[in-house]
C-alpha positions in Angstrom: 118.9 -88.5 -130.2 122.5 -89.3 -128.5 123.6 -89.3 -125.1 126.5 -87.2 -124.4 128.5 -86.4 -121.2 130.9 -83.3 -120.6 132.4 -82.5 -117.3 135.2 -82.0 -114.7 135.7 -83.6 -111.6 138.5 -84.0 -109.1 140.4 -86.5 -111.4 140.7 -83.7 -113.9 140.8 -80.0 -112.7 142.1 -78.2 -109.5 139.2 -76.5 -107.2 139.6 -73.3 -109.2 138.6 -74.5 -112.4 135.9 -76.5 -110.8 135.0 -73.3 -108.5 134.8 -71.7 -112.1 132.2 -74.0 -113.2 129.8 -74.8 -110.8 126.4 -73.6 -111.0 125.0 -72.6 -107.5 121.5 -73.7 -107.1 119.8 -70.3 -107.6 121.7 -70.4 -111.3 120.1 -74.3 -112.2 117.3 -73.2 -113.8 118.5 -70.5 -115.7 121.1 -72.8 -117.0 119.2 -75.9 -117.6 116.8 -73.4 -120.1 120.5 -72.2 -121.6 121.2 -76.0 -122.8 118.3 -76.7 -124.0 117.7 -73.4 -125.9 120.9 -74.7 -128.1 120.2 -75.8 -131.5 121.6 -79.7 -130.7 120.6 -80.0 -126.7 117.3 -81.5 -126.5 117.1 -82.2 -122.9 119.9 -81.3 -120.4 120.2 -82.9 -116.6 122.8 -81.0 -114.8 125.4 -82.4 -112.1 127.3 -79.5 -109.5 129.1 -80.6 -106.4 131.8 -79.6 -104.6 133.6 -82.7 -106.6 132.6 -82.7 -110.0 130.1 -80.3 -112.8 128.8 -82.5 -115.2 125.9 -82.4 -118.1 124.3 -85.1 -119.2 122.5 -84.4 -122.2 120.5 -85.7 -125.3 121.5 -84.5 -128.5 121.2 -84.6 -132.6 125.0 -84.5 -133.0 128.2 -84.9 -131.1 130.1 -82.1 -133.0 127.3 -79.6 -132.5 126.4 -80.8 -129.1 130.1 -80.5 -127.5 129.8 -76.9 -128.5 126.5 -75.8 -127.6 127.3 -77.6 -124.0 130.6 -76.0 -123.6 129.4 -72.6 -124.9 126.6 -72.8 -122.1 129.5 -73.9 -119.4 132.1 -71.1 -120.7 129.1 -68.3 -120.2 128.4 -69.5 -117.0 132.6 -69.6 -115.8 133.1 -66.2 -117.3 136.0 -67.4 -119.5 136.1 -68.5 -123.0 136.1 -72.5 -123.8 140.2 -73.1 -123.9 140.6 -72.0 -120.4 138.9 -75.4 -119.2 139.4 -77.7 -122.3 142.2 -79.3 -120.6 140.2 -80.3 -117.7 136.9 -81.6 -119.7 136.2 -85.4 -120.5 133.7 -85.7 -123.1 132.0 -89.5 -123.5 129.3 -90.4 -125.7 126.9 -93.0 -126.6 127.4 -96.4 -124.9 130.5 -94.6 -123.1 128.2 -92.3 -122.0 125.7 -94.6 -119.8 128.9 -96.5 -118.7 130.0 -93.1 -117.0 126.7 -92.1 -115.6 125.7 -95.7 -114.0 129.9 -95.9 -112.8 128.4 -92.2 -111.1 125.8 -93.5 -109.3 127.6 -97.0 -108.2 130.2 -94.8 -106.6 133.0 -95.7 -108.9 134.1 -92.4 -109.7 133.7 -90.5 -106.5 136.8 -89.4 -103.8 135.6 -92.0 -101.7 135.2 -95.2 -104.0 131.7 -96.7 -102.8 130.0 -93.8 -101.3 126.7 -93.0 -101.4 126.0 -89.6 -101.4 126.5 -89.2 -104.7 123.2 -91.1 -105.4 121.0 -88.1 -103.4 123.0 -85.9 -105.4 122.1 -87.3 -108.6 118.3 -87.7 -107.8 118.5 -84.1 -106.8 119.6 -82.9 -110.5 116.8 -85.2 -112.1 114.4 -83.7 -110.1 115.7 -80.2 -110.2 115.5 -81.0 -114.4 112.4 -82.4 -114.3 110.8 -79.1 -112.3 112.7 -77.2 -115.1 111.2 -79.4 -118.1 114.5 -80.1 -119.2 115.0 -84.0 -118.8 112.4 -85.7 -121.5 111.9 -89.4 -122.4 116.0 -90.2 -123.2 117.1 -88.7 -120.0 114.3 -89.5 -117.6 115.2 -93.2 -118.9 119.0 -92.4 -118.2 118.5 -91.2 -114.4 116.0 -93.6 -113.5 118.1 -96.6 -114.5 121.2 -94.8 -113.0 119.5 -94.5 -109.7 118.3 -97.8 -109.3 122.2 -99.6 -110.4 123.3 -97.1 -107.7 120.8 -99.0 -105.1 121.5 -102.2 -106.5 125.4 -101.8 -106.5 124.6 -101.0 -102.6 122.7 -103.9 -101.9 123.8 -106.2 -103.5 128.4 -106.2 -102.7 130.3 -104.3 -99.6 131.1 -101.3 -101.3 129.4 -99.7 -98.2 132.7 -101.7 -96.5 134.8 -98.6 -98.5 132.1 -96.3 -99.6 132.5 -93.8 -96.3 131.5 -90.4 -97.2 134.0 -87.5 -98.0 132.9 -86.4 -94.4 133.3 -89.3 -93.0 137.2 -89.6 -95.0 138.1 -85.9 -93.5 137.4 -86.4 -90.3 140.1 -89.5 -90.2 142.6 -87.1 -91.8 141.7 -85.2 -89.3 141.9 -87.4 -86.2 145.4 -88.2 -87.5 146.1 -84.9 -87.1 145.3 -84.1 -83.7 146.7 -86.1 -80.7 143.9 -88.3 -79.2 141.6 -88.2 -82.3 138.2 -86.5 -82.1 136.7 -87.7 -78.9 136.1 -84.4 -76.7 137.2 -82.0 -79.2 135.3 -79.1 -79.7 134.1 -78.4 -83.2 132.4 -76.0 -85.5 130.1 -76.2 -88.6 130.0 -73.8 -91.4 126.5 -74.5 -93.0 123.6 -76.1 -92.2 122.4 -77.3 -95.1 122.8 -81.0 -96.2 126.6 -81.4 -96.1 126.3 -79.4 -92.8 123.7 -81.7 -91.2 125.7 -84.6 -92.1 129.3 -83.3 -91.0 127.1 -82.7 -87.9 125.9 -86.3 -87.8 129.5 -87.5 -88.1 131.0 -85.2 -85.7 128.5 -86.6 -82.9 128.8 -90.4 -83.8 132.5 -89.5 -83.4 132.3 -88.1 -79.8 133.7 -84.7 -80.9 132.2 -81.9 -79.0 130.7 -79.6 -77.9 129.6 -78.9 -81.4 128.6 -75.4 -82.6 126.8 -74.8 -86.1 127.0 -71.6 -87.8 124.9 -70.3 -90.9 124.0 -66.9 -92.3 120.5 -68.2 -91.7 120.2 -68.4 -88.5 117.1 -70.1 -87.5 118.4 -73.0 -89.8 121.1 -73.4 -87.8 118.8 -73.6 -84.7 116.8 -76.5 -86.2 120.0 -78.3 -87.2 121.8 -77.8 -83.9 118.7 -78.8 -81.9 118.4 -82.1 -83.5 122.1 -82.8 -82.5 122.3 -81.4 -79.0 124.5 -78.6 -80.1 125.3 -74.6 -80.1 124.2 -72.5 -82.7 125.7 -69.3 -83.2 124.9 -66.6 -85.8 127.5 -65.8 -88.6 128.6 -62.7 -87.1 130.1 -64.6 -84.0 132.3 -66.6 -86.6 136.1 -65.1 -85.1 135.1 -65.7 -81.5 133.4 -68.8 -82.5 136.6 -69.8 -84.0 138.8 -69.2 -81.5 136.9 -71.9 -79.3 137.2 -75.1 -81.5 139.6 -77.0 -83.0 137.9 -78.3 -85.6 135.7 -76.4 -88.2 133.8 -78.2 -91.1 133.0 -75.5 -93.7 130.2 -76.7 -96.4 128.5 -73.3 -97.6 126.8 -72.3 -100.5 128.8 -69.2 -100.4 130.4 -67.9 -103.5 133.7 -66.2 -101.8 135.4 -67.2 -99.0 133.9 -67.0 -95.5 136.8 -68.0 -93.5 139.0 -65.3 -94.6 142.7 -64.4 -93.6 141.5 -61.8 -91.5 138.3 -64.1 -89.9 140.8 -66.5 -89.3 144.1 -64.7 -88.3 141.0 -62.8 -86.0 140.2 -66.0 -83.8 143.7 -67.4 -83.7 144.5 -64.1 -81.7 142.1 -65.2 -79.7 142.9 -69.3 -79.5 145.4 -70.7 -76.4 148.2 -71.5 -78.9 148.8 -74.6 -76.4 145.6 -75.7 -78.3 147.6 -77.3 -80.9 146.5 -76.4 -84.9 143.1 -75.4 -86.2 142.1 -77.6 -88.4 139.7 -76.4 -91.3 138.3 -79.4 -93.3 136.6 -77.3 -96.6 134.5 -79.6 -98.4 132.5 -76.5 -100.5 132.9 -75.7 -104.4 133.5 -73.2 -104.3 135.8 -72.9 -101.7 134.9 -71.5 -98.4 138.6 -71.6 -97.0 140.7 -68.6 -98.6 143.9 -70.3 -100.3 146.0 -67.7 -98.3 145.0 -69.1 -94.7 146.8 -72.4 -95.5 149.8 -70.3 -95.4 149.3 -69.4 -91.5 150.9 -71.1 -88.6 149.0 -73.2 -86.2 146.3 -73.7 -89.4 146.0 -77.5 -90.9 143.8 -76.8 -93.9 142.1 -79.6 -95.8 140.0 -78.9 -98.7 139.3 -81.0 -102.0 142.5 -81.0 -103.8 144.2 -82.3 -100.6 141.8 -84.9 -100.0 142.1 -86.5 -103.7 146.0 -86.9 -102.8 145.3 -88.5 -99.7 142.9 -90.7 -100.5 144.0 -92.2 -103.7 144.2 -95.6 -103.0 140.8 -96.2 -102.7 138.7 -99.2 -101.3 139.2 -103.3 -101.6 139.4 -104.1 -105.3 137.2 -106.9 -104.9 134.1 -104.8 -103.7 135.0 -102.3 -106.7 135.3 -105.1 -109.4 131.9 -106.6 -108.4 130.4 -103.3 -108.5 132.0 -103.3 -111.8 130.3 -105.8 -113.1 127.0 -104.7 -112.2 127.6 -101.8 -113.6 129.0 -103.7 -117.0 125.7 -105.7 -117.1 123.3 -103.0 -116.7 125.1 -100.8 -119.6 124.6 -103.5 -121.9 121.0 -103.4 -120.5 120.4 -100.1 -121.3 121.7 -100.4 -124.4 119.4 -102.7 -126.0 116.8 -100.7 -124.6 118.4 -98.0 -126.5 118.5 -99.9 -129.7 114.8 -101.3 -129.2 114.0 -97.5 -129.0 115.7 -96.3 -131.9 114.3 -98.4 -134.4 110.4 -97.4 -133.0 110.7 -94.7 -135.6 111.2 -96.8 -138.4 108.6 -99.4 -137.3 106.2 -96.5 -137.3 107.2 -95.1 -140.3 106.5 -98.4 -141.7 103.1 -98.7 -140.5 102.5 -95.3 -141.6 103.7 -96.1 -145.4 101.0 -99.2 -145.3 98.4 -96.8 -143.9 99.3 -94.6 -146.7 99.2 -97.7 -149.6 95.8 -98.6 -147.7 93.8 -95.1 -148.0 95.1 -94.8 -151.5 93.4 -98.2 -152.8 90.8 -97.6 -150.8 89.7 -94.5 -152.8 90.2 -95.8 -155.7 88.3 -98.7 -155.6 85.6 -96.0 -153.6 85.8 -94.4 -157.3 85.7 -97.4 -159.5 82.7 -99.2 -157.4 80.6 -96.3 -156.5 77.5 -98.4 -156.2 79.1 -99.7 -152.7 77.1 -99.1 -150.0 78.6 -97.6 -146.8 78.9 -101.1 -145.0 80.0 -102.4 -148.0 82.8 -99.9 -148.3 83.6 -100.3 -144.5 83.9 -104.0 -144.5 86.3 -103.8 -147.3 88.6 -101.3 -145.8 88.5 -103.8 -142.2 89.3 -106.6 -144.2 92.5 -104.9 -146.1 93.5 -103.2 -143.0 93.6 -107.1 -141.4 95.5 -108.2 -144.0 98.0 -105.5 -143.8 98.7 -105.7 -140.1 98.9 -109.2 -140.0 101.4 -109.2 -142.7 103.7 -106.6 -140.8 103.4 -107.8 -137.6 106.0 -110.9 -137.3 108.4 -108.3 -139.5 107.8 -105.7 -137.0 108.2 -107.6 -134.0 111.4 -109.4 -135.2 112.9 -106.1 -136.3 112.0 -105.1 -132.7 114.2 -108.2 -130.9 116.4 -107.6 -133.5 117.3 -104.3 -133.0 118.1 -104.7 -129.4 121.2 -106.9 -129.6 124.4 -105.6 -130.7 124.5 -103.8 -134.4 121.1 -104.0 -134.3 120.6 -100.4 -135.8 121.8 -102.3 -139.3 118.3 -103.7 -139.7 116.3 -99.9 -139.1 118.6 -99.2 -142.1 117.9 -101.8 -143.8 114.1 -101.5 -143.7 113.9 -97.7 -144.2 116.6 -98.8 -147.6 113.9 -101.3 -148.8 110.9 -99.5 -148.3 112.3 -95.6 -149.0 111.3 -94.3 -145.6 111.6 -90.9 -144.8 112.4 -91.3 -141.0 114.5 -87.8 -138.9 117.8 -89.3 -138.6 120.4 -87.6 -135.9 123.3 -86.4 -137.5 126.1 -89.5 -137.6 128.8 -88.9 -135.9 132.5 -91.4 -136.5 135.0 -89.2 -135.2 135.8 -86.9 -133.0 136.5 -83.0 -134.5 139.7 -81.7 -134.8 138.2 -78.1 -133.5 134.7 -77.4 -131.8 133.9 -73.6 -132.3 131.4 -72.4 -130.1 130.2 -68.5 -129.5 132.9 -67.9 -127.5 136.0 -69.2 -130.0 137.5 -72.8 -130.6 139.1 -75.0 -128.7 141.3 -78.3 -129.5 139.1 -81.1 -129.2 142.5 -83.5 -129.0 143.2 -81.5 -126.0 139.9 -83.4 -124.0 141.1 -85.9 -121.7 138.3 -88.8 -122.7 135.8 -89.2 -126.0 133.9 -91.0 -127.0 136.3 -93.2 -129.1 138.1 -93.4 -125.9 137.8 -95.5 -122.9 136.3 -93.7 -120.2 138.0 -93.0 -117.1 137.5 -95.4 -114.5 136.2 -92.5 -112.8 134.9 -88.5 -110.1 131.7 -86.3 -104.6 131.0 -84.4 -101.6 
């Protein structure tokens, strides 16, 4: 099996195509099974934020895996393959873990260095664990992932830079606003965890009083009570509205809740002395109608805005140490990887000697039947020490070996010598021309990374 990564994220595709692909939580499941009821997807971990959709995925094949992945992601956007192509990355192999550990340093988020990202991605391991979806390959993959994300934490300042996207907003939106955030009275769309952290932020900020909104309402209550803060139930959004001058939307919702009409409703309500209303959407998909950027005395910022504005990113120095962390680790991995991909061999091996073993065995059992049963069993302990002993420096050798670079030549070579009869995965050198999946072809050329390409140096909410 191969590790292969295909996904959009900020660096690659507007909200709308990432609003296309993102699974909602009630859908992870049902997906998950999807991947790994395709003939090349063994085991399937699944990444869906307001900043990026990603699968990370073991497979038997690159060409068969890109299209049973991107068959799965088409089915769940509604549209066929081509209408995303443009906007995938596709890395594999070695490129592959380089993408997911730069993930879970915080190299490829909005916010260089933040670590939200690194709940995010425990959540989809354990969401694909519950599903049965992540076996021995990826359960590898996540757990190293998750521990260079604590590591590159601990160990450089990339906390220094690594604010969350909340956290980034909320300074765009201070700039916005004469006096910054100190007295002003906000509003919360959601109380789940993006909520309860915009909440968090908003109160170490001194903005206030704070309202929190949710279509459940008693999990508004709870959050709004830990905070000191209003809670409000979804059907007093307009007058809500019309009282703040800051609203953090972070739903689940899969339409809009602050409509034209919502919003146009509670700025016929609002002093216009107020100054603007400014809606900071940080939900995939969106919460914040397009249209309602269009009306006066309305700041909107939402996810494309905030990848414009916050492009520049952290102190190089903090990002290039992390860099290296994440460089080493890789190459960790790696021979891990190689050390595991020769166990079959090794087995196979054994398994051939076992075979040679029993065979001589019985015919000596034939030839000498006046062996007693001791007799018999003292021969076979003495061949089967003699065996092991022989393979045991090969096996071990082949073993440190295999781990170091190009160290799948020697499984090939010992399979060649012996004639061993070990699964292969299908080999893959290149990169197709044209993946056709059930729901028609698409240019693979047209993929902004693969894996004969470098990955991006990125790609969270």
């Amino acid at each position: 099996m191969k590790l292969l990564v295909v996904g959009a994220s900020y660096r690659t595709a507007p909200v709308a195509t990432l609003e296309q692909l993102a699974v909602a939580p009630a859908d992870l499941t049902r997906t998950l099974d999807r991947l790994v009821a395709q003939p090349y997807v063994a085991e399937a971990v699944l990444v869906s934020t307001c900043n990026r959709v990603e699968v990370y995925a073991a497979v038997s094949g690159f060409h068969g895996g890109l299209g049973d992945i991107c068959a799965v992601l088409a089915e769940q956007a509604g549209a066929p393959p081509a209408a995303f192509a443009n906007h995938l990355y596709v890395h594999y192999d070695a490129a592959a873990v380089d993408h997911v550990f730069r993930v879970a340093a915080g190299l490829d988020s909005m916010v260089v260095g933040e670590a939200q990202i690194l709940g995010q991605l425990r959540d989809a391991y354990h969401w694909a664990s519950g599903a049965d979806t992540a076996g021995r390959l990826l359960h590898e993959l996540m757990q190293q992932a998750l521990r260079v994300g604590k590591r590159a934490h601990a160990e450089t300042n990339i906390d220094r830079a690594g604010q969350s996207v909340v956290t980034a907003a909320l300074d765009l939106t201070a700039e916005l606003l004469d006096g910054g955030l100190t007295g002003r009275p906000a509003l919360v769309v959601g109380a789940g965890a993006m909520g309860a952290l915009s909440v968090a932020t908003l109160s170490r900020r001194d903005a206030g009083p704070l309202t929190v909104t949710n279509r459940g309402v008693d999990r508004a209550v709870r959050l709004a009570e830990s905070y000191g803060a209003n809670a409000v139930p979804i059907a007093g959004l307009v007058p809500a509205l019309s009282t703040v001058d800051i609203v953090v939307a972070a739903t689940a919702a899969t339409e809009p809740v602050l409509t034209v009409d919502v919003v146009t409703g509670a700025l016929a309500r609002r002093d216009p002395d107020r100054g603007p209303l400014v809606l900071l959407d940080l939900a995939v998909p969106r919460d914040v109608a397009p249209e309602v950027a269009g009306l006066p005395g309305v700041e909107v910022i939402d996810i494309d805005r905030m990848a414009t504005l916050l492009a520049d990113g952290p102190a190089a120095a903090d990002a290039a140490e992390v860099g290296r962390i994440v460089a080493t680790e890789v190459e960790a991995f790696l021979s891990w990887l190689r050390g595991a991909d020769v166990a079959p061999t090794v087995a196979a091996l054994r398994g051939r000697a076992d075979d040679v073993v029993a065979a001589e065995l019985r015919r000596l059992t034939q030839r000498r039947p006046d062996f007693s049963d001791d007799q018999r069993a003292e021969v076979a302990r003495t061949v089967h020490r003699v065996v092991q002993r022989l393979l045991h420096q090969p096996t071990v050798k082949v073993r440190q070996l295999a781990a170091e670079p190009g160290g799948d030549q020697y499984a090939a070579l010992l399979r060649e010598l012996f004639d061993l009869q070990v699964p292969q995965t299908s080999p893959v050198d290149a990169v197709p021309d044209v993946v056709e999946t059930g729901h028609g072809s698409f240019e693979v050329a047209d993929l902004p990374a693969t894996d004969t390409d470098q990955p991006p140096t990125g790609g969270e909410r």
